[in-house]
Backbone and ligand atoms as CSV (ligand in chain L), in Angstrom:
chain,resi,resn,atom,element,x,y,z
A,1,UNK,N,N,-100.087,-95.585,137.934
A,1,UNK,CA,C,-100.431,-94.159,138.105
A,1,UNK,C,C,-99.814,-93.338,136.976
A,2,UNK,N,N,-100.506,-92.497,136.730
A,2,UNK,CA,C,-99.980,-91.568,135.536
A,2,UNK,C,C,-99.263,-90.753,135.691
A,3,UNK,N,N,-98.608,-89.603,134.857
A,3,UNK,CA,C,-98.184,-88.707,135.737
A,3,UNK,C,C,-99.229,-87.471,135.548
A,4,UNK,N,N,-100.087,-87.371,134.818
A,4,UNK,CA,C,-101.145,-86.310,134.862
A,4,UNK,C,C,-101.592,-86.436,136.146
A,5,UNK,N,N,-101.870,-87.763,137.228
A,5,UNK,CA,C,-102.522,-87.682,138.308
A,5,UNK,C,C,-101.267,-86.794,139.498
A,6,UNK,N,N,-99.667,-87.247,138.490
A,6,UNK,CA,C,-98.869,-86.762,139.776
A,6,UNK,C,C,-98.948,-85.193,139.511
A,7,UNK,N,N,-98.950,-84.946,138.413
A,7,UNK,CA,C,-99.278,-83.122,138.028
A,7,UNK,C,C,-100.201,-82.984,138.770
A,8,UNK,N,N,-101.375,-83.309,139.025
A,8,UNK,CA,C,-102.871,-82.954,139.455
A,8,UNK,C,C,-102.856,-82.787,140.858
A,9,UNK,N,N,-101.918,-83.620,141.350
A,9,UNK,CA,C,-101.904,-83.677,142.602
A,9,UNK,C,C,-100.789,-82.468,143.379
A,10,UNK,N,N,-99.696,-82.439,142.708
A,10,UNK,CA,C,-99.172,-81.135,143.014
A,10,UNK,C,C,-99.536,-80.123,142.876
A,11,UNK,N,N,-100.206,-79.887,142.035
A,11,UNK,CA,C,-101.311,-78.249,141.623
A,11,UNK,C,C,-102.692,-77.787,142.750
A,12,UNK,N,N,-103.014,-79.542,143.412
A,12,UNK,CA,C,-104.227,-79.292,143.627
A,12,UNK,C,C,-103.654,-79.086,145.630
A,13,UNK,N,N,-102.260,-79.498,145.695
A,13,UNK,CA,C,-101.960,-79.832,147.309
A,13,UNK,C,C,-100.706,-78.913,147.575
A,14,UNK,N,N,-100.039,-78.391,146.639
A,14,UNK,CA,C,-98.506,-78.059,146.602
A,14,UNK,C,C,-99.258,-76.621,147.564
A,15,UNK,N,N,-98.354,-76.371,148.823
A,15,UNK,CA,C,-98.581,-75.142,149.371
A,15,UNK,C,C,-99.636,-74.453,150.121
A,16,UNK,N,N,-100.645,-76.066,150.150
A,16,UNK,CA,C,-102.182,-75.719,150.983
A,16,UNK,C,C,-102.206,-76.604,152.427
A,17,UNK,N,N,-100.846,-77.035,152.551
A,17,UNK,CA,C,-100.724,-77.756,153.693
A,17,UNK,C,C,-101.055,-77.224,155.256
A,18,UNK,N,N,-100.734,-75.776,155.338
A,18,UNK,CA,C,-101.432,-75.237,156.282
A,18,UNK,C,C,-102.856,-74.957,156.506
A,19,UNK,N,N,-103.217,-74.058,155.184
A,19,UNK,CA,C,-104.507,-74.160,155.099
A,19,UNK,C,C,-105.664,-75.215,155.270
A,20,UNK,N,N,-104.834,-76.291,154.553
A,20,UNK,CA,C,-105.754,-77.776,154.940
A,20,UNK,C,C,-106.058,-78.376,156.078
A,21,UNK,N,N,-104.215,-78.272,157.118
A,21,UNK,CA,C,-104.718,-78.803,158.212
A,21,UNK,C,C,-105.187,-78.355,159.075
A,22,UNK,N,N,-105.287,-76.635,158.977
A,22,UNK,CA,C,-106.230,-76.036,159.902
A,22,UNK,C,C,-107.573,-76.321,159.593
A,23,UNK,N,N,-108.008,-76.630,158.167
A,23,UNK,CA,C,-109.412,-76.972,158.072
A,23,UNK,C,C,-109.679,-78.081,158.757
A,24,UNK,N,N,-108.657,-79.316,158.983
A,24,UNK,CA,C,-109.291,-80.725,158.682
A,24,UNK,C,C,-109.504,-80.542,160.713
A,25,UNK,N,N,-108.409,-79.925,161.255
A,25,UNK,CA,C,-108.422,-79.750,163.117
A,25,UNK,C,C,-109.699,-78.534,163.260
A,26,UNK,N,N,-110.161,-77.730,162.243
A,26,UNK,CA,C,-111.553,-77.513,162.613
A,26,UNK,C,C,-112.670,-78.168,162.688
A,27,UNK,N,N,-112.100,-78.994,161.745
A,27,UNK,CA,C,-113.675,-80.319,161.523
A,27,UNK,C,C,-113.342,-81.320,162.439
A,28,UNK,N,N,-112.656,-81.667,163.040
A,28,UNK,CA,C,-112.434,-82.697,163.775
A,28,UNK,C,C,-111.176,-82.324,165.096
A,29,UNK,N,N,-112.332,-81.579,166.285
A,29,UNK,CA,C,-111.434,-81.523,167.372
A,29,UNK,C,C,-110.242,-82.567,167.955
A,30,UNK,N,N,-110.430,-83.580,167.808
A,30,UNK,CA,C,-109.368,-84.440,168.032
A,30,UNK,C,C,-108.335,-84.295,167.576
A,31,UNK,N,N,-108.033,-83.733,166.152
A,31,UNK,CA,C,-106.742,-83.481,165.542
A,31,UNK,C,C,-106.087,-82.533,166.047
A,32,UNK,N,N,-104.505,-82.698,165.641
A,32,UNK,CA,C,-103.950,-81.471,166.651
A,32,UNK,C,C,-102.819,-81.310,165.258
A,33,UNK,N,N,-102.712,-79.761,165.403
A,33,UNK,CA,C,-102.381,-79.223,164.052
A,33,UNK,C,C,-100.998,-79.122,164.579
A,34,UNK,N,N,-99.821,-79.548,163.576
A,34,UNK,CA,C,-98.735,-80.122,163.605
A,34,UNK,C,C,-97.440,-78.563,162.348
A,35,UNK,N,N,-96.539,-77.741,162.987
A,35,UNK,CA,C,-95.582,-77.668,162.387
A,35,UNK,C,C,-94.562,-78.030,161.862
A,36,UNK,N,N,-94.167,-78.213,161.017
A,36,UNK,CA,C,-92.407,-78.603,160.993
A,36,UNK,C,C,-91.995,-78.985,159.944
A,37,UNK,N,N,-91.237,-79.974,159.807
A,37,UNK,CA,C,-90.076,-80.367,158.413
A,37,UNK,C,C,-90.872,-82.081,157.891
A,38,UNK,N,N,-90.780,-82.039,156.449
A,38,UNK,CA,C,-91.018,-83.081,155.974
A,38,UNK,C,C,-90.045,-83.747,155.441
A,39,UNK,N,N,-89.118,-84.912,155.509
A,39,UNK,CA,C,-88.045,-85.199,155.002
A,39,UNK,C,C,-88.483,-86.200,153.932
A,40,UNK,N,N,-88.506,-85.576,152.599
A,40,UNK,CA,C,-88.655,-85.975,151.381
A,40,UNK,C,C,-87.669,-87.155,150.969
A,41,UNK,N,N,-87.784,-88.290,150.753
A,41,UNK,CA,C,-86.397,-88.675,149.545
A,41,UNK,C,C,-85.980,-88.345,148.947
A,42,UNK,N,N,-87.169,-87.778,147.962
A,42,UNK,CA,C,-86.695,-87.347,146.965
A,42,UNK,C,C,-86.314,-85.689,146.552
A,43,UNK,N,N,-87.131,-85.112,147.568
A,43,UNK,CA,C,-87.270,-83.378,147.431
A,43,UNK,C,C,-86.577,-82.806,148.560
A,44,UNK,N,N,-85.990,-83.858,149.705
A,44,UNK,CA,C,-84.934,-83.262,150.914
A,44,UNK,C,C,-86.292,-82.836,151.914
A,45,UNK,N,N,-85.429,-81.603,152.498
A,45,UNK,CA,C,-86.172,-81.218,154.006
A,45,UNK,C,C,-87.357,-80.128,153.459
A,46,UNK,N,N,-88.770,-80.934,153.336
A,46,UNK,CA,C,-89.955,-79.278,153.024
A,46,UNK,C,C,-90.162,-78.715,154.213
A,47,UNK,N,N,-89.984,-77.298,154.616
A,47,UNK,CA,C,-91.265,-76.741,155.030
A,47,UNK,C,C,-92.612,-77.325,155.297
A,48,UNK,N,N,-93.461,-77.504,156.503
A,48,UNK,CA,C,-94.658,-78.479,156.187
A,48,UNK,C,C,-95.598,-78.031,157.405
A,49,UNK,N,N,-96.853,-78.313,157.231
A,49,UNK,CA,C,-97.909,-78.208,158.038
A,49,UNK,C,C,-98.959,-79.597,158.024
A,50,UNK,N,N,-99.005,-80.372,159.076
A,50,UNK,CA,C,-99.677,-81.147,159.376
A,50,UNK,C,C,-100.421,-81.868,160.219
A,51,UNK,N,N,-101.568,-82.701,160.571
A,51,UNK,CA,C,-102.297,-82.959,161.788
A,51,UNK,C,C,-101.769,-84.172,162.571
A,52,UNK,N,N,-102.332,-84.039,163.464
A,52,UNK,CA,C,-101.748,-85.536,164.379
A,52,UNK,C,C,-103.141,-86.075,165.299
A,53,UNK,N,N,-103.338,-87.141,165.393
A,53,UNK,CA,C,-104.271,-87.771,166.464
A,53,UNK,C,C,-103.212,-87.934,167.924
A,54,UNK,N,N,-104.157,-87.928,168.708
A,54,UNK,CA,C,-103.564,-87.696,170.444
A,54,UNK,C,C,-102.697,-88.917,170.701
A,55,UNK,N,N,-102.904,-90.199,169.657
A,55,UNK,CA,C,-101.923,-90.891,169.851
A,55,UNK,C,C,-100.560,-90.742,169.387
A,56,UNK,N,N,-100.514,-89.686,168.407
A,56,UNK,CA,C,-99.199,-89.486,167.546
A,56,UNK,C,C,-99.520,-90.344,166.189
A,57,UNK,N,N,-100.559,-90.332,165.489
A,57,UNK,CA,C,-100.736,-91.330,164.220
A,57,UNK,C,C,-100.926,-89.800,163.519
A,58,UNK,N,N,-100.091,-89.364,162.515
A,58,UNK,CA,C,-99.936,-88.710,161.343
A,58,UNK,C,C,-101.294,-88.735,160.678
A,59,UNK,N,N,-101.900,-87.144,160.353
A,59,UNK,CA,C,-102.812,-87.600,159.397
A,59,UNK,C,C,-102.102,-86.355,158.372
A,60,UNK,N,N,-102.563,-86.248,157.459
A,60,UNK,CA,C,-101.437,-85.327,156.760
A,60,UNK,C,C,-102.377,-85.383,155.292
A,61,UNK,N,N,-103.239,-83.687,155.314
A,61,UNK,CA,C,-104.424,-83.975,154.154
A,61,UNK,C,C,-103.569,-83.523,152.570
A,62,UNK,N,N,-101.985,-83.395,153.201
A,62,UNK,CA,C,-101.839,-83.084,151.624
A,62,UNK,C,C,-100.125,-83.763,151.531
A,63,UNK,N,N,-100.505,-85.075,151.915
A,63,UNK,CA,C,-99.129,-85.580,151.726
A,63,UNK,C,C,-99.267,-85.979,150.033
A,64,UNK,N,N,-99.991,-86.128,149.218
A,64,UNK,CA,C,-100.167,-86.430,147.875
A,64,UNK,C,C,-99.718,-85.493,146.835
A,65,UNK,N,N,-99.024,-84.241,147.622
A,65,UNK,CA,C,-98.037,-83.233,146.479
A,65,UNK,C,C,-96.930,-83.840,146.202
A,66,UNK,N,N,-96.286,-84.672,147.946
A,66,UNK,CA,C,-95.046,-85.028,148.131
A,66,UNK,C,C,-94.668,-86.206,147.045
A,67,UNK,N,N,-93.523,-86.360,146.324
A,67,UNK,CA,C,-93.625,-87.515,144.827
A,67,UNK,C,C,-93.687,-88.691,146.046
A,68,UNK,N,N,-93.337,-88.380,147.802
A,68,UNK,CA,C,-93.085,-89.517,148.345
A,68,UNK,C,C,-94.140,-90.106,149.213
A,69,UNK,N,N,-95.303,-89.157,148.577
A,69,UNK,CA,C,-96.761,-89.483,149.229
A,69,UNK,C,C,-96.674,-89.520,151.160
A,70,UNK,N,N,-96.000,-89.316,151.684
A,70,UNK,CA,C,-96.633,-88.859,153.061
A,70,UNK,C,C,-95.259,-90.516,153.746
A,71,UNK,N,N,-94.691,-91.063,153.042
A,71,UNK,CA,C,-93.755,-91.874,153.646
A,71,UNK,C,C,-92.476,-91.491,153.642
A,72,UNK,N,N,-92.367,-90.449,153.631
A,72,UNK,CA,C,-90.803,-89.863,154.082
A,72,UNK,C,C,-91.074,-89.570,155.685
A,73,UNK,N,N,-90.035,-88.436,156.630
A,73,UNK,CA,C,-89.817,-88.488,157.771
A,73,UNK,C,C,-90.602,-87.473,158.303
A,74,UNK,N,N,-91.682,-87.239,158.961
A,74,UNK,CA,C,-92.284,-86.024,159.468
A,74,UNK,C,C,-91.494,-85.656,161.062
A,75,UNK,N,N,-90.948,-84.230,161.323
A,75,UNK,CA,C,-90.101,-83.587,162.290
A,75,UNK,C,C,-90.428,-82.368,162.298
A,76,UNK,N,N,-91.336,-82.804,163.774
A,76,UNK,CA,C,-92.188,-81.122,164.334
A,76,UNK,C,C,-91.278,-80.423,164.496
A,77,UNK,N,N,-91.639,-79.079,164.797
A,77,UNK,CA,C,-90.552,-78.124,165.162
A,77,UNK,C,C,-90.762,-77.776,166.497
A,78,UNK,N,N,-89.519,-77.804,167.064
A,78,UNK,CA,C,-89.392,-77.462,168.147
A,78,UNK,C,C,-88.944,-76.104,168.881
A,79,UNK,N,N,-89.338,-75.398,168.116
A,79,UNK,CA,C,-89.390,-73.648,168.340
A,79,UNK,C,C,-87.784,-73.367,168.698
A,80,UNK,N,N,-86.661,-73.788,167.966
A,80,UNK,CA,C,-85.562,-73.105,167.596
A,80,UNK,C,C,-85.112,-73.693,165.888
A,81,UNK,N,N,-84.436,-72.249,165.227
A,81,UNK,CA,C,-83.966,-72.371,164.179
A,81,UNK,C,C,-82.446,-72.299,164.262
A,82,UNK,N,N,-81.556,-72.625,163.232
A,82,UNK,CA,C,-80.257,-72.673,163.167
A,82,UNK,C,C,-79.918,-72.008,162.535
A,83,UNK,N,N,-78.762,-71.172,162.763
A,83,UNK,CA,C,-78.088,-69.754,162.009
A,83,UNK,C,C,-77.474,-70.986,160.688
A,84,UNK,N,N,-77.928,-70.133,159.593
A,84,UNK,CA,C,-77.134,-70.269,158.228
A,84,UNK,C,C,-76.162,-70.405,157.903
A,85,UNK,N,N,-75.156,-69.625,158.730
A,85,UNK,CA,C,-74.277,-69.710,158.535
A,85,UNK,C,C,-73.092,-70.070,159.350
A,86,UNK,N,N,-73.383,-70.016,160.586
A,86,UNK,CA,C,-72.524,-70.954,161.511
A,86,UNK,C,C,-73.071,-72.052,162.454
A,87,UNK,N,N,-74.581,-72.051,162.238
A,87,UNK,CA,C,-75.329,-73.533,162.732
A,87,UNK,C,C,-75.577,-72.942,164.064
A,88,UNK,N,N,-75.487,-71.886,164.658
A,88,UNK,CA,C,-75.725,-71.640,166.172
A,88,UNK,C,C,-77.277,-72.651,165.953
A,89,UNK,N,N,-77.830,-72.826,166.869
A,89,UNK,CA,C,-79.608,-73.238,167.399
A,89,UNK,C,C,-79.957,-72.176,168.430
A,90,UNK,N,N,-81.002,-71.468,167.757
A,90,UNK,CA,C,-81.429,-70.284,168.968
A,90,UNK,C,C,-83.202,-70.096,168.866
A,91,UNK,N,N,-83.925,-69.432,169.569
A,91,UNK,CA,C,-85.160,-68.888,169.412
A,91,UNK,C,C,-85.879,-68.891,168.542
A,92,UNK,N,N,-86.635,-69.114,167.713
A,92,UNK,CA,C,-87.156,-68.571,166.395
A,92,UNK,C,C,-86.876,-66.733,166.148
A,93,UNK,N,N,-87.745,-66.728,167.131
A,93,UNK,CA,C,-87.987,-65.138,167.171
A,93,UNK,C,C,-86.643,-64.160,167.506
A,94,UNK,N,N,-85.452,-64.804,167.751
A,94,UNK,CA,C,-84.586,-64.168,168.063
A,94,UNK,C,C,-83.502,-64.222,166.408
A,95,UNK,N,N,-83.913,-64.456,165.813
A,95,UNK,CA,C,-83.388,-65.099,164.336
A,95,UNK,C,C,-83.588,-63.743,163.455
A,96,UNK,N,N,-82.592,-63.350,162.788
A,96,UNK,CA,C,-83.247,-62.685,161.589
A,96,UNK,C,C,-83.474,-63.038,160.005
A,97,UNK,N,N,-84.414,-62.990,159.227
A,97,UNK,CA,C,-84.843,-63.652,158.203
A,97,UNK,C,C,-84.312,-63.340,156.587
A,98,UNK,N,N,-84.100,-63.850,155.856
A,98,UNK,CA,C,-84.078,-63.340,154.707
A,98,UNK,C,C,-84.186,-64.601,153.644
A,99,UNK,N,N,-85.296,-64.599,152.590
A,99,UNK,CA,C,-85.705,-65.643,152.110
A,99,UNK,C,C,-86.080,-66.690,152.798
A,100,UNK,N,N,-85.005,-67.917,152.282
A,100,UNK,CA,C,-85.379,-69.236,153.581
A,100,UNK,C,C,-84.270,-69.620,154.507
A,101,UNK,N,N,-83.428,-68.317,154.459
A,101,UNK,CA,C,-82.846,-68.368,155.147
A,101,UNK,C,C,-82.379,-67.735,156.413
A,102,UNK,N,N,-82.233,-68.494,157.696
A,102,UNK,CA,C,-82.199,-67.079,158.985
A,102,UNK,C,C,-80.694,-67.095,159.589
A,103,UNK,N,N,-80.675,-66.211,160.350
A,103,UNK,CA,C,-79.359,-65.527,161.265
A,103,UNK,C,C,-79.032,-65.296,162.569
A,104,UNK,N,N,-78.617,-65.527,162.838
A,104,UNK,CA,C,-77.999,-65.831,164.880
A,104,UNK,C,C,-77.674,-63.471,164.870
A,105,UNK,N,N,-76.805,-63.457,163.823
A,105,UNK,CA,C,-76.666,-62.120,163.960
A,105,UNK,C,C,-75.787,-61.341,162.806
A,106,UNK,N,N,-75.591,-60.048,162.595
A,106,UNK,CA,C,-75.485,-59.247,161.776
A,106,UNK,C,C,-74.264,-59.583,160.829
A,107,UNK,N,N,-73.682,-60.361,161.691
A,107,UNK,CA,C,-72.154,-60.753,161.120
A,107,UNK,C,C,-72.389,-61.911,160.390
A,108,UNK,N,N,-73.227,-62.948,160.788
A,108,UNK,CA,C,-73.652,-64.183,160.049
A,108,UNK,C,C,-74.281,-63.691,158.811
A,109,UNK,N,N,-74.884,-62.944,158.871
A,109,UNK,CA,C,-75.828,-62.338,157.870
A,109,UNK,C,C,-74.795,-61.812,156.868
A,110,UNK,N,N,-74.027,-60.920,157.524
A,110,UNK,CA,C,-73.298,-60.475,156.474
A,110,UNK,C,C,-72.289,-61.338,155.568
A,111,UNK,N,N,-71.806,-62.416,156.460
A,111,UNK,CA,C,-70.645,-63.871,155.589
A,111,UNK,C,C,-71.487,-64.576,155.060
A,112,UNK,N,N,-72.451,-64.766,154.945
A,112,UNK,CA,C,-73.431,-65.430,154.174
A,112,UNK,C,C,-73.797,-64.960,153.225
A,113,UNK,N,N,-73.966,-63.816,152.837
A,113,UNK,CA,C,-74.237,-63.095,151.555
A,113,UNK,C,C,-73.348,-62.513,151.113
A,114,UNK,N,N,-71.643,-62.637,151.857
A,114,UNK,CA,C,-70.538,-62.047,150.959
A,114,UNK,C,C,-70.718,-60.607,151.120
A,115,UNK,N,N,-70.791,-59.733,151.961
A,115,UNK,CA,C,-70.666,-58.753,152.450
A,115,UNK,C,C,-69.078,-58.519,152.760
A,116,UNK,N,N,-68.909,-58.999,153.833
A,116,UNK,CA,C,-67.337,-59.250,154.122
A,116,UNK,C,C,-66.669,-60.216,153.951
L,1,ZN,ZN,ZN,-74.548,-67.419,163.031
């Protein structure tokens, strides 16, 4: 493999993972559209959007950005995030955001960015 195909493939998949797998679970009711973490080898924990068959068999229309092609660790989310800065696990929605990173509360927020 070249690496023009690995360029080609990141340009053509990098960041359409949602978009894709909502297309591919429109075309094919059986699929069931999948949130969560991709555990890269080589690139760590992505952000990720992907499909699943009712048995749990991974289909994943844009694992070909990943350099690890779709064989690293896929980990749905289970609708809580972890404070940044002291690891609480709480709500999504009870989290506050900034970049890619979120907050249990005002004080976390603030030792995390060196406020106080
Ligand atoms: Zn916290």
């Amino acid at each position: 493999m070249s690496m023009g195909t690995e360029v080609d493939d990141y340009a053509r998949y990098r960041g359409k993972c949602k978009e894709m797998s909502e297309a591919l679970v429109a075309a094919d009711s059986t699929l069931i559209l999948v949130r969560g973490h991709y555990e890269c080898p080589f690139w760590g924990e992505q952000p990720h959007w992907w499909t699943k068959k009712a048995d749990g068999t991974i289909v994943d229309p844009t694992k070909k950005q990943f350099p690890s092609k779709g064989l690293g660790l896929y980990v749905e989310f289970d609708g809580t995030v972890e404070c940044s800065n002291c690891g609480k696990a709480m709500a999504e929605d009870e989290a506050t955001y900034e970049s890619n990173y979120c907050f249990c509360s005002y004080e976390c927020h603030g030792q995390f960015v060196g406020v106080f």
